[in-house]
ZABAMAR-896695 format. One line per 4 residues: number of its first residue (from 1); for each residue y, x, z of N, C-alpha, C, CB. Coordinates in steps of 0.02 Angstrom, whole numbers. Glycine has a CB too. Layout:
% residues N
NUM> Y,X,Z,Y,X,Z,Y,X,Z,Y,X,Z | ... $
***
This chain:
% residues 299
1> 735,1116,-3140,736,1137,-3069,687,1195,-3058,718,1078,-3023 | 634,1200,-3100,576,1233,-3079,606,1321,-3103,497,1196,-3126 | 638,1303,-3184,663,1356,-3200,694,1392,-3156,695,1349,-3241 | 761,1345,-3125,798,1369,-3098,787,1418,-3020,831,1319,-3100 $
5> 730,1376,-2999,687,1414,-2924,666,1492,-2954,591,1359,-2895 | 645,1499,-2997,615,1564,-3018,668,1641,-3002,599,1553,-3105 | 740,1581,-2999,779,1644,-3026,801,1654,-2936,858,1627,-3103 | 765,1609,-2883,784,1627,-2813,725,1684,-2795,783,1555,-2758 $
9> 690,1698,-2820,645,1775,-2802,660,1803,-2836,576,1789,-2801 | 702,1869,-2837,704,1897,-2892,679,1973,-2883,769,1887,-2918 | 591,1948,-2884,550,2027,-2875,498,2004,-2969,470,2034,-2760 | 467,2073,-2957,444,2088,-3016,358,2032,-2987,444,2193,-3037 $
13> 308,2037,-3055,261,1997,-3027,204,2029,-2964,224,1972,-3089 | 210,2115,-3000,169,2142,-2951,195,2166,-2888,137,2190,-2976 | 258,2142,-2865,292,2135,-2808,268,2057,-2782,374,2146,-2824 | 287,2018,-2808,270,1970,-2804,179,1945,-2765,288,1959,-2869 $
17> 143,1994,-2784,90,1974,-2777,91,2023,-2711,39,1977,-2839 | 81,2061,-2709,116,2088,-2643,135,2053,-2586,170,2113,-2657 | 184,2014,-2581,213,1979,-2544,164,1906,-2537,284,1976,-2571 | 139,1908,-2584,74,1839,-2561,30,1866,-2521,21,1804,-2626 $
21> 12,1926,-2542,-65,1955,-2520,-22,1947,-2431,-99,2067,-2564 | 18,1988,-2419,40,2015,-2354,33,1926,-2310,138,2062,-2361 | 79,1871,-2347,97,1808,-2318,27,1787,-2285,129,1753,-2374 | -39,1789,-2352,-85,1731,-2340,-133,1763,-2291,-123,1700,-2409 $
25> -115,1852,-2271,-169,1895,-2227,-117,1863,-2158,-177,2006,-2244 | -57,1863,-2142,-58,1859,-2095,-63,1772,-2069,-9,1900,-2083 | -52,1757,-2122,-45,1685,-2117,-134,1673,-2072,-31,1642,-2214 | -173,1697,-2100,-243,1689,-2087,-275,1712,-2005,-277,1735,-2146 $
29> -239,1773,-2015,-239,1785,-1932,-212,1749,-1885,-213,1837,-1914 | -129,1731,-1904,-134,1691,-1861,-169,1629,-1845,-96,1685,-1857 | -183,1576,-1903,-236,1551,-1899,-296,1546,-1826,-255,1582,-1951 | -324,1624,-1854,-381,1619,-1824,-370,1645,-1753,-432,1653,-1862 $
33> -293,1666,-1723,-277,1673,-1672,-248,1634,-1631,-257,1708,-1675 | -233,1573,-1676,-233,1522,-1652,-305,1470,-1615,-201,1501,-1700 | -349,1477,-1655,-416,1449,-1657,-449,1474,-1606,-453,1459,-1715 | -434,1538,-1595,-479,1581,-1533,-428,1562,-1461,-481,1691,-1553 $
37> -368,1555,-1457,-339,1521,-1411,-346,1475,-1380,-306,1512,-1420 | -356,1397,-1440,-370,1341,-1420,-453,1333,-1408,-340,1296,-1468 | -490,1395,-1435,-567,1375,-1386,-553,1401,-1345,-644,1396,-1401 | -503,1457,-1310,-512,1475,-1240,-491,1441,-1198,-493,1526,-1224 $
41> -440,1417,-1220,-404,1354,-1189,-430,1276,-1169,-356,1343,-1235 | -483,1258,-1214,-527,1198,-1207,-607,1197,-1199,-513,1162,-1263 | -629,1266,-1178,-692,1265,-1173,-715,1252,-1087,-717,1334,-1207 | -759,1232,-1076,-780,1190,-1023,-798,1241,-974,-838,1140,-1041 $
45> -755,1251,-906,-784,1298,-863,-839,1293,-830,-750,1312,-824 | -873,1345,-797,-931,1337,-757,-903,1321,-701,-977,1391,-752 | -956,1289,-645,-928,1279,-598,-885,1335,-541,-971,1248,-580 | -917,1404,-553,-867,1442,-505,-801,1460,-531,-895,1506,-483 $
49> -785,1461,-592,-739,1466,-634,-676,1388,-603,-785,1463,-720 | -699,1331,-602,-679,1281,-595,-671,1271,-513,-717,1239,-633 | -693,1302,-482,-687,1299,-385,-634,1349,-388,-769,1330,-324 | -633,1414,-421,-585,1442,-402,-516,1440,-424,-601,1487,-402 $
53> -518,1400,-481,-442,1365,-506,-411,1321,-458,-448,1318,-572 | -455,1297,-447,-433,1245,-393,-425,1259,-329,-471,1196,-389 | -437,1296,-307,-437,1353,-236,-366,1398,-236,-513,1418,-244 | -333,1400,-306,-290,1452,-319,-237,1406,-320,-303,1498,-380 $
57> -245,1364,-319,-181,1310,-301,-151,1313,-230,-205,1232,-308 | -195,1300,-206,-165,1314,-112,-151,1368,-103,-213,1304,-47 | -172,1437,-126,-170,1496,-94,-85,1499,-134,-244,1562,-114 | -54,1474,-198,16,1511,-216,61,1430,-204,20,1555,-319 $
61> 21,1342,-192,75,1304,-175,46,1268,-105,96,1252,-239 | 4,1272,-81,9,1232,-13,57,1236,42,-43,1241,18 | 76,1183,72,138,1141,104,150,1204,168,110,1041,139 | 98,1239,173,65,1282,208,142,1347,241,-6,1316,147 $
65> 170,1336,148,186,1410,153,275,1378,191,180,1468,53 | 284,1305,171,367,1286,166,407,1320,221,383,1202,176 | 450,1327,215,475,1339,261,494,1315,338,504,1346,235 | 512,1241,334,499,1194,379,418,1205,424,504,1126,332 $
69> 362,1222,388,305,1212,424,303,1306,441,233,1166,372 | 317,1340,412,329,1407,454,357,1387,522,382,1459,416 | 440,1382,525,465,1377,579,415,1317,625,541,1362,565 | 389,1267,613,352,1235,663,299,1273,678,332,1171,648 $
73> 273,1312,649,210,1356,658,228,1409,722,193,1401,581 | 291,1417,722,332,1474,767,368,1467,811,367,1509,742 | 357,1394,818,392,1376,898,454,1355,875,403,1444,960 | 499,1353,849,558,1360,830,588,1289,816,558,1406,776 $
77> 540,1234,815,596,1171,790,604,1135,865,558,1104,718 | 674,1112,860,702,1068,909,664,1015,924,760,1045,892 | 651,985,995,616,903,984,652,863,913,639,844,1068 | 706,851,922,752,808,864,710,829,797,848,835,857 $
81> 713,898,773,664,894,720,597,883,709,665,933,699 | 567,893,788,496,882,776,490,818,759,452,897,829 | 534,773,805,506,714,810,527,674,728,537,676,884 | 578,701,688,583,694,617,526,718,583,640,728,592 $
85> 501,760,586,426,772,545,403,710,573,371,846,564 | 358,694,631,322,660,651,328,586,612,332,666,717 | 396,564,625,421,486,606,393,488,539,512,467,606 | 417,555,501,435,544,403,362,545,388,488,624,346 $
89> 303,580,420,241,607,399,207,532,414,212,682,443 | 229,490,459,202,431,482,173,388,426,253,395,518 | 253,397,383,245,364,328,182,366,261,302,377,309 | 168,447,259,116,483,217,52,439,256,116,582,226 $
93> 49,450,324,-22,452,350,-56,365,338,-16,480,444 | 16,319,346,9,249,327,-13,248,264,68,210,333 | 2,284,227,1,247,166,-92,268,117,86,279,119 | -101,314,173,-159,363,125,-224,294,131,-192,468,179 $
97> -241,258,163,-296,197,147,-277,167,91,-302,139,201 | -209,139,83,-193,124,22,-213,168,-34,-132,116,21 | -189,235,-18,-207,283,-97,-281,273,-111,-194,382,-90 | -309,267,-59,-396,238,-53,-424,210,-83,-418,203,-16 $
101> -389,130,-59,-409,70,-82,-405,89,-165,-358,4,-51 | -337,101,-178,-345,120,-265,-384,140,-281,-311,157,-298 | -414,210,-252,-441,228,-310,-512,177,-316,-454,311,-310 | -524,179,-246,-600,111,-232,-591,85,-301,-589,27,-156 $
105> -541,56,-316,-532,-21,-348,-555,2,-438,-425,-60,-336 | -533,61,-453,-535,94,-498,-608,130,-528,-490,129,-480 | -657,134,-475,-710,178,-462,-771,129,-487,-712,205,-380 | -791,124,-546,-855,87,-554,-917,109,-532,-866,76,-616 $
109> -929,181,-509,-1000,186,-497,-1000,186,-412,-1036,260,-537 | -1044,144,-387,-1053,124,-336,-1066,170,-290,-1089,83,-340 | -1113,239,-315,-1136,295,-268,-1048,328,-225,-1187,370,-330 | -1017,339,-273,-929,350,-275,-903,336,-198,-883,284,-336 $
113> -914,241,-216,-891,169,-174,-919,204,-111,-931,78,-199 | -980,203,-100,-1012,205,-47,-977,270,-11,-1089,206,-62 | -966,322,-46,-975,399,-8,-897,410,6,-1014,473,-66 | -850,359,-45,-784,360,-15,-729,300,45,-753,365,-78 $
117> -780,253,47,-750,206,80,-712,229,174,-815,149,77 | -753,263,184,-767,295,250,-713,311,279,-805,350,249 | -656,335,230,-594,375,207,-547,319,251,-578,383,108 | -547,273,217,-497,191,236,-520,173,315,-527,105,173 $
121> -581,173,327,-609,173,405,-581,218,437,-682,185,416 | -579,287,419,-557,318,472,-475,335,467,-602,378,480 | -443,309,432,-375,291,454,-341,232,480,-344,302,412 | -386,169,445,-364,101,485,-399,76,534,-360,48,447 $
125> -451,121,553,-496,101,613,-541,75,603,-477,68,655 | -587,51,655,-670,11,637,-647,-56,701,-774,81,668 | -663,-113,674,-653,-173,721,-739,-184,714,-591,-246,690 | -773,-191,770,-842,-222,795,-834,-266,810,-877,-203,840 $
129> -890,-306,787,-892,-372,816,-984,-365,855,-876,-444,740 | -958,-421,902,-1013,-434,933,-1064,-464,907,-1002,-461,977 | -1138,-451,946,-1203,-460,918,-1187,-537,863,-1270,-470,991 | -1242,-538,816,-1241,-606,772,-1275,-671,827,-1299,-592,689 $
133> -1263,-722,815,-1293,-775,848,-1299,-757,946,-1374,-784,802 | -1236,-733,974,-1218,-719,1046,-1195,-798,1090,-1147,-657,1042 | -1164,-780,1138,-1165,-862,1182,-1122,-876,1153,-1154,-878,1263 | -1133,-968,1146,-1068,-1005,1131,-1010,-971,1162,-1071,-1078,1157 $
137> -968,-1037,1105,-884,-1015,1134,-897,-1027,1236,-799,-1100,1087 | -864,-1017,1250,-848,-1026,1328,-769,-1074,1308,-835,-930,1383 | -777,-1096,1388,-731,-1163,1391,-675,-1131,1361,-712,-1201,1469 | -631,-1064,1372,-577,-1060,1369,-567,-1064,1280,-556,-999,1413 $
141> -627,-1062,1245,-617,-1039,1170,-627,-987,1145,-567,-1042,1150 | -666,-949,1171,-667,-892,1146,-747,-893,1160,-616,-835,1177 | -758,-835,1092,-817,-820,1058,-852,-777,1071,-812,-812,1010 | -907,-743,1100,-942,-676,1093,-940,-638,1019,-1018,-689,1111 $
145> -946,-686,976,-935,-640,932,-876,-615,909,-960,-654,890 | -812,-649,933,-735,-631,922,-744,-554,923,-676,-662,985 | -702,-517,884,-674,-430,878,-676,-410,942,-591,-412,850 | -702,-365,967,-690,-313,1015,-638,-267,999,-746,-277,1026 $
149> -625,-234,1035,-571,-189,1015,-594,-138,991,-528,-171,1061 | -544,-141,934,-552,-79,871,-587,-4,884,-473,-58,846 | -626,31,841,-629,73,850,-546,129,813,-700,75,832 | -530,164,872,-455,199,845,-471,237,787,-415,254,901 $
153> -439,234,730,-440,276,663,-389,312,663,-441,241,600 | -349,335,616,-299,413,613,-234,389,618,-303,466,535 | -220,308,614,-145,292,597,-134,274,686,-128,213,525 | -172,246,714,-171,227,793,-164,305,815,-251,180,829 $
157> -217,347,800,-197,419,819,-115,431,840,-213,466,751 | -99,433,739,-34,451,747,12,414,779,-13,460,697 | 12,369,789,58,314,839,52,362,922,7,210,844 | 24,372,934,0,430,1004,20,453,991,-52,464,1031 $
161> 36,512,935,74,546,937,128,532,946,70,571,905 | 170,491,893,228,473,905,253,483,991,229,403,878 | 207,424,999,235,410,1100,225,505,1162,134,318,1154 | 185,523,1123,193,603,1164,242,620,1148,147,665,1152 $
165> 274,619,1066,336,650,1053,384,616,1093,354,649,983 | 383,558,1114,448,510,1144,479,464,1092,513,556,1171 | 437,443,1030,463,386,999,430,350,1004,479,385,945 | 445,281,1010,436,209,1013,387,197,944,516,166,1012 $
169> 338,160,945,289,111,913,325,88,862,262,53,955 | 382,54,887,408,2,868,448,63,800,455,-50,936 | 480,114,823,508,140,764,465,169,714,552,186,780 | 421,190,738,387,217,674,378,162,640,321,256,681 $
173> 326,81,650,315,48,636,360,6,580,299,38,680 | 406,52,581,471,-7,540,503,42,510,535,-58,593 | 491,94,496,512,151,452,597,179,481,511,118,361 | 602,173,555,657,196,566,693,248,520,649,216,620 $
177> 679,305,551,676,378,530,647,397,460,634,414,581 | 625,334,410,592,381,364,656,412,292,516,328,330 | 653,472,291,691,487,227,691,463,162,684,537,214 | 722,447,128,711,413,52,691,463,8,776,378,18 $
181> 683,543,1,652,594,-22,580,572,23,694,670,-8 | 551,552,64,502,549,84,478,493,64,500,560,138 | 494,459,61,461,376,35,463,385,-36,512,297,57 | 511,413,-73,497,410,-155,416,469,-172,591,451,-205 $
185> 447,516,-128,373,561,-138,296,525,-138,369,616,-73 | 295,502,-71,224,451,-36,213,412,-88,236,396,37 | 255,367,-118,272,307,-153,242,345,-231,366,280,-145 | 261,405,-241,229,418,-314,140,449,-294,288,492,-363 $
189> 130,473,-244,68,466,-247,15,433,-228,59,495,-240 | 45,348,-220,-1,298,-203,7,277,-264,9,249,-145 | 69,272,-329,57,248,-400,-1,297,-416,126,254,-456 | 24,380,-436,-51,433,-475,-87,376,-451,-84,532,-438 $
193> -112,376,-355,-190,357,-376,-213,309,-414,-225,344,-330 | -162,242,-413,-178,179,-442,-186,187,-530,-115,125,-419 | -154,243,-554,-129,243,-618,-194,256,-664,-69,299,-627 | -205,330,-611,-235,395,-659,-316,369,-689,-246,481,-599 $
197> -366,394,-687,-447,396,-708,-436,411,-640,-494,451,-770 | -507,381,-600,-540,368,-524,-554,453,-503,-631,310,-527 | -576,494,-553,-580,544,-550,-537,617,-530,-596,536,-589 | -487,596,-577,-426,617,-586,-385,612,-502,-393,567,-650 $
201> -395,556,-481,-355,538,-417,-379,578,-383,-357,473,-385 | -442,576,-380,-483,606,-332,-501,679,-312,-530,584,-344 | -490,707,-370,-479,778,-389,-369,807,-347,-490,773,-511 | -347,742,-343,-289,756,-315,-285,758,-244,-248,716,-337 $
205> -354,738,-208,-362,742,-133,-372,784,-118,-398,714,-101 | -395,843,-187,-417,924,-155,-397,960,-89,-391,975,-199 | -305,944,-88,-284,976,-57,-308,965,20,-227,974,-75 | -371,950,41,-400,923,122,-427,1005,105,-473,833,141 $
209> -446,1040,43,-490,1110,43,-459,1149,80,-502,1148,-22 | -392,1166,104,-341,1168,133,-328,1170,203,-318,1131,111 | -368,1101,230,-314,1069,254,-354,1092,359,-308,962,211 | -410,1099,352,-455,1104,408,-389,1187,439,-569,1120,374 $
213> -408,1243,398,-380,1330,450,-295,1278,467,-360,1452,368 | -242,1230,413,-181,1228,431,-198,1181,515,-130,1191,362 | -248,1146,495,-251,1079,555,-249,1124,628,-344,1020,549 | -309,1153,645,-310,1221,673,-260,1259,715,-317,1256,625 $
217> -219,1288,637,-153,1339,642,-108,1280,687,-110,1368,547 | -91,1214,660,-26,1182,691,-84,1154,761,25,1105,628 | -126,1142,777,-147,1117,838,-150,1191,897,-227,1074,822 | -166,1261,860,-115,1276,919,-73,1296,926,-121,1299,953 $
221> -3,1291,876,55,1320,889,86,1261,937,96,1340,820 | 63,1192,928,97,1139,965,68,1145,1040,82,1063,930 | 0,1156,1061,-17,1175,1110,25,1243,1157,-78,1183,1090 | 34,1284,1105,68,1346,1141,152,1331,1138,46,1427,1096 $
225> 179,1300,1095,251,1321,1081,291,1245,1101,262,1350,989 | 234,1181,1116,268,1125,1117,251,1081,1187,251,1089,1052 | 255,1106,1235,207,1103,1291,258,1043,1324,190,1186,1340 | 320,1005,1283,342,949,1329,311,878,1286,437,949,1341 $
229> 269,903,1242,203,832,1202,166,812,1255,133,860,1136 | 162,771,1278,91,746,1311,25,765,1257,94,651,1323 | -16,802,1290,-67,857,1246,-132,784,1220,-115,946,1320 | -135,721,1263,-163,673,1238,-144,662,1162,-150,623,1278 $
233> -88,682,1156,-59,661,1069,-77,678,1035,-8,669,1039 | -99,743,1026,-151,786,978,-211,774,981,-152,852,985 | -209,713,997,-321,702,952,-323,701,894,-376,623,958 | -270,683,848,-251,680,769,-280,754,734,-157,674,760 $
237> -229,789,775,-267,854,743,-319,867,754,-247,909,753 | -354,870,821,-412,912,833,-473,849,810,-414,945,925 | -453,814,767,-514,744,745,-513,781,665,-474,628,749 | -468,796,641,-459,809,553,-474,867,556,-385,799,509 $
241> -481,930,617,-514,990,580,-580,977,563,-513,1053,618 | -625,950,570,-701,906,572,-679,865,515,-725,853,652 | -660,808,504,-647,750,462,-651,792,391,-570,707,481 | -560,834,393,-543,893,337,-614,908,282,-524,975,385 $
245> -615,943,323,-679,990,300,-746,939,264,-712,1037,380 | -783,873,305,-824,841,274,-790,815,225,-857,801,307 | -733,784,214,-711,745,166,-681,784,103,-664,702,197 | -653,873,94,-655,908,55,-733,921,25,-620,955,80 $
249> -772,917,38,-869,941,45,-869,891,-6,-935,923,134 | -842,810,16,-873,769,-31,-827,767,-81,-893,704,-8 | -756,747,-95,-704,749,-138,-732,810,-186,-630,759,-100 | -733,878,-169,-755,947,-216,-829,921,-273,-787,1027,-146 $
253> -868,897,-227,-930,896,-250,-928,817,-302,-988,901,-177 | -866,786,-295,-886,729,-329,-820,734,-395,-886,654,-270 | -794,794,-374,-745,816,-435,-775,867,-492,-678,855,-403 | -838,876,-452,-864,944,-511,-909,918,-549,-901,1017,-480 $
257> -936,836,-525,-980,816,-543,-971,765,-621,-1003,790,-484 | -883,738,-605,-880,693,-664,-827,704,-679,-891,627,-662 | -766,765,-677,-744,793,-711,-775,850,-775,-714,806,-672 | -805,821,-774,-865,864,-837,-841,870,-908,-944,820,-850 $
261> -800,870,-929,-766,914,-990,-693,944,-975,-756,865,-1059 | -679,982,-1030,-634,1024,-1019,-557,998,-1004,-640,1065,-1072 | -551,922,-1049,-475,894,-1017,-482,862,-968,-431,849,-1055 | -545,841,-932,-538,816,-871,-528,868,-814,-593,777,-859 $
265> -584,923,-816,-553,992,-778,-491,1005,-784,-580,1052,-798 | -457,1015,-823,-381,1027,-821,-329,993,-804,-363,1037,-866 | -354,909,-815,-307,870,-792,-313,867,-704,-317,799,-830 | -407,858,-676,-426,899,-591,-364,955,-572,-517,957,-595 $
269> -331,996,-629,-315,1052,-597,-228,1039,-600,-351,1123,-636 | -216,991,-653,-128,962,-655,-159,922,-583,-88,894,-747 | -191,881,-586,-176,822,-511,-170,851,-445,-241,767,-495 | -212,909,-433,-212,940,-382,-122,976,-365,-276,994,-395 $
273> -107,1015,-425,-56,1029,-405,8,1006,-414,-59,1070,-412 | 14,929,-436,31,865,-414,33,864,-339,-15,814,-441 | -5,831,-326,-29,844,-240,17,868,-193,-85,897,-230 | 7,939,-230,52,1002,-171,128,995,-185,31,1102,-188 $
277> 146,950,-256,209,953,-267,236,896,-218,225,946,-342 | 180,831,-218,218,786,-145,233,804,-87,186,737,-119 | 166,829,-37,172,868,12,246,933,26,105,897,5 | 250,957,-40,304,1001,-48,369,964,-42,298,1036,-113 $
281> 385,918,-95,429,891,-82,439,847,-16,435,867,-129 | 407,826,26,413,801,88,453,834,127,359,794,115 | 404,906,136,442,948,177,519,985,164,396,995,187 | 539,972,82,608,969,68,651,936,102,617,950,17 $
285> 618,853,99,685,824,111,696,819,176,696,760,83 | 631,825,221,630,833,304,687,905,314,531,853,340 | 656,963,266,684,1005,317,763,1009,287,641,1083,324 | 782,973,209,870,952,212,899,924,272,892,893,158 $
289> 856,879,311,885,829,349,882,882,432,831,743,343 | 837,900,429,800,922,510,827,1007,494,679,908,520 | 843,1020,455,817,1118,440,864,1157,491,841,1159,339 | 956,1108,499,985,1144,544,975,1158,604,1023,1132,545 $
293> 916,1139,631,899,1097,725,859,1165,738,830,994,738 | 837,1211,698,806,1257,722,829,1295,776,793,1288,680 | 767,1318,840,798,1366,905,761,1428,913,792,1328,979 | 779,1449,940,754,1545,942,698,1535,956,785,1607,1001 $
297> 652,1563,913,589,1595,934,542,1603,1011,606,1653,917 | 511,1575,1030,493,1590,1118,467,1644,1115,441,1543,1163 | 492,1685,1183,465,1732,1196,397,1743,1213,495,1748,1230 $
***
């Protein structure tokens, strides 16, 4: 066999050597052009290097740009569609304590626990109770220390909203209106959080870096362009341009802190734009369903 291979080159030897020299030079470069790739590729960014990767996500995918949230930006959607955003987004806004609780559950260092819990409070609300050791029950049964009424968090918010828009409690509450492109979306990013490293999840909340100029932008196009809302409905927004902003401050600062090597930075920078791919897809399947309802522009 060996003989027989000899007679498949059929160059002289100092051809032959030739054709090695040329193989094992380039062979080598590439090599080492390979090698210089994969350190550029896996070496550990500094932190401004690593803020602005992650910054460059919203500026070419945030939900910002969809089309659906243009035309709401511009006056242009019908009640019927608004009130379809409102219902389908209901579903997102329910579910984000949950994405919470995960990652909580996931999160061993306690400083984390403490600085993220706050998150779940201010969407499911704060219930007070009265002073410790207050007057007995009273005849009827009831307690001083029984619950006072809740302090309102972001999901009671949005329920206000709902009712400015003119839907019922009762429908949002029961997923009337919600799209099945919208629930599979929500639904995969309450698994990420449960799935991923505590970190990783958390690095996928980026998109709040975002989220304060859009809160803003849509609180006053609805003020100017949507003036049959009862304007009580929008405390949602004008509570999260404030909220936004502290809770990006801490999410950023607690992603730069223990994403600290190079596949965790990168995977920070897949989760993030994860993220924008739910939000994105939301506003797909809303504006498949809602996109024809659009009306002229106000003057």
């Amino acid at each position: 066999m060996l003989s027989e291979a000899k007679h498949l080159w059929p160059v002289s030897s100092g051809a032959q050597f030739e054709i090695d020299q040329r193989f094992f030079a380039s062979l080598r470069m590439t090599l080492q052009d390979g090698f210089v790739e994969c350190l550029m590729t896996t070496e550990l960014w500094n932190r401004e290097t690593f803020v602005e990767k992650l910054r460059a996500i919203g500026v070419r995918g945030y939900h910002d740009k969809h089309p659906f949230h243009v035309t709401m930006n511009e006056g242009r959607l019908s009640p019927e569609a608004l009130r379809g955003w409102v219902a389908n987004r209901f579903y997102y806004q329910r579910n984000i304590p949950i994405k919470d609780a995960a990652i909580l559950s996931n999160c061993p260092v306690r400083e984390v626990r403490r600085d993220w819990i706050h998150r779940i409070l201010d969407h499911d609300g704060k219930s007070v109770k009265g002073l410790e050791g207050g007057a007995p029950a009273t005849p009827g049964g009831t307690d001083s220390r029984e619950l006072a009424p809740p302090s309102e968090g972001g999901i009671e918010a949005w329920l206000r909203l709902g009712k400015a828009c003119e839907l019922s409690r009762d429908e949002l509450l029961d997923n009337r209106h919600l799209l099945p492109g919208v629930r599979f979306a929500v639904d995969a990013y309450v698994n990420f959080a449960r799935s991923q490293p505590w970190p990783i999840a958390i690095a996928s909340s980026l998109t709040e870096l975002f989220a304060p100029d859009l809160m803003a932008t849509r609180l006053a196009a609805f003020e100017k362009f949507y003036r049959w809302i009862d304007p009580r409905g929008l405390d949602y927004f004008r509570r999260r341009v404030t909220q936004a902003r502290r809770d990006s401050d801490d999410a950023l600062a607690i992603t730069l802190e223990y994403c600290n090597t190079p596949e965790l930075q990168r995977e920070a920078v897949r989760a993030l734009e994860f993220k924008c791919d739910v939000l994105w897809s939301m506003l797909d399947a809303i504006h498949h369903a809602y996109g024809g309802l659009e009306i002229a522009a106000p003057a």
